[in-house]
C-alpha positions as CSV (number, residue, x, y, z in Angstrom):
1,X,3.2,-19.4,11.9
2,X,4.3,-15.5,12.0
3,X,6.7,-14.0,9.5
4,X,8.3,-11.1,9.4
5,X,7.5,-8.6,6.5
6,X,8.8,-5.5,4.9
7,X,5.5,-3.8,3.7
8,X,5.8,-1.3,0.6
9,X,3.3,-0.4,-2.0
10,X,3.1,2.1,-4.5
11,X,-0.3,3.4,-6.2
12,X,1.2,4.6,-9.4
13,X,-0.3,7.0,-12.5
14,X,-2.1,9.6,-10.6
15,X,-2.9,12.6,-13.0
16,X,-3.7,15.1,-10.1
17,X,-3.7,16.4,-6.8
18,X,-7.4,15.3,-6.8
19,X,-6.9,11.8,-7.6
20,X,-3.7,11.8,-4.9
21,X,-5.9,13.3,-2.0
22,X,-8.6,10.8,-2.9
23,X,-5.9,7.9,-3.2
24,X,-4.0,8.8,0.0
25,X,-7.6,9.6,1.9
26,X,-8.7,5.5,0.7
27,X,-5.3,3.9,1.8
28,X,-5.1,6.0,5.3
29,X,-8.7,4.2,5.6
30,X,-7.2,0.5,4.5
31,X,-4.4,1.1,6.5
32,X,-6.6,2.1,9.6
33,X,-8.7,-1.0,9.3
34,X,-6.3,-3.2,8.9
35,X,-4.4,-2.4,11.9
36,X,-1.4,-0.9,10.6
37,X,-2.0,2.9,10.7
38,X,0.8,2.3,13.7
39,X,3.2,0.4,11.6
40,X,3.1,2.0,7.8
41,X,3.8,5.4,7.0
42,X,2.3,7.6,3.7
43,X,4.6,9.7,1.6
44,X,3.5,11.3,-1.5
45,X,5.6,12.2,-4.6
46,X,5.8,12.4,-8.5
47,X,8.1,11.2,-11.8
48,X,7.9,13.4,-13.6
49,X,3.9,14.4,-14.4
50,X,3.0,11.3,-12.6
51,X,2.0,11.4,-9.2
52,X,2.2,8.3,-6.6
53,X,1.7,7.5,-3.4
54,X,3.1,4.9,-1.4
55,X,3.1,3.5,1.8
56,X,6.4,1.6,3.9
57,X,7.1,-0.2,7.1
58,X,10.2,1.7,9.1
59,X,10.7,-1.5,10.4
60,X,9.3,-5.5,9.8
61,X,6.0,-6.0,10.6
62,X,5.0,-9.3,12.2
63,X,2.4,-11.4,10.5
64,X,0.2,-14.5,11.0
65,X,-0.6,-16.1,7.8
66,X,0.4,-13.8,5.9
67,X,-0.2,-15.9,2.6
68,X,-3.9,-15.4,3.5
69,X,-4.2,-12.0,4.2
70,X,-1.8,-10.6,2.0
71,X,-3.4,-12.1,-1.4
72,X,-7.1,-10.8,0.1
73,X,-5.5,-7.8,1.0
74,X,-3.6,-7.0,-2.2
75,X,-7.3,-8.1,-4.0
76,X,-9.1,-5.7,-2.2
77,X,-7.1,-2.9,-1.9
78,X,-6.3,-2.8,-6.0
79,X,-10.4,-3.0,-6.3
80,X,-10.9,0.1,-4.2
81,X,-7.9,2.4,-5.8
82,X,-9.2,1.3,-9.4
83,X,-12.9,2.0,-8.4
84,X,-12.1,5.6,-7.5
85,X,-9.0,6.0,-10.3
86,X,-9.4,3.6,-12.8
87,X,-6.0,4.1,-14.7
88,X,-3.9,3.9,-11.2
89,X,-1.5,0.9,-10.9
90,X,-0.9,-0.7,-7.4
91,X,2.6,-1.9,-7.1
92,X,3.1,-4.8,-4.0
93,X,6.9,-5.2,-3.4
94,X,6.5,-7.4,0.0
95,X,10.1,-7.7,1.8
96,X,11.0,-11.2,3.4
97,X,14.1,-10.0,5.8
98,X,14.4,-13.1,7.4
99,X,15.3,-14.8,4.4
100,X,18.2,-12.6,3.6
């Protein structure tokens, strides 16, 4: 069964432009694999001294299982991010249109 899905993340608690190159460098390559380079845009931005990046769909993106993929996906992609920046958060915030 396919779904339709808002996709948002945020990778929170970045101390510098290093760490945010590195960060946005890593998720560019998840993205890529994944098959959503297409679908998912990058912005980068900061509160106050805390830099984030975060990545959004313009529009839903169609799915097939997404319970699967999404809990593998959300597992690996959280163990890369904290591999290279060990104090980063990873914020999922999935959007379910079709239930609105």
């Amino acid at each position: 069964m396919s779904v339709n899905i808002d996709v948002s993340l945020t990778i929170r608690e970045l101390r510098d432009e290093r760490e945010r190159a590195g960060v946005t460098a890593l998720l560019t390559d998840v993205l890529e694999s994944e098959g959503l380079s297409r679908e998912v845009f990058i912005t980068l931005g900061e509160v106050g001294e805390s830099l984030f990046v975060r990545a959004d769909s313009d529009y839903p993106v169609i799915f097939s299982r997404f319970y699967l993929w999404s809990e593998d996906f959300e597992q690996k992609l959280t163990r890369r991010v904290t591999a290279l920046v060990p104090h980063a958060r990873v914020d999922f915030d999935w959007g379910y249109p079709d239930e609105d």
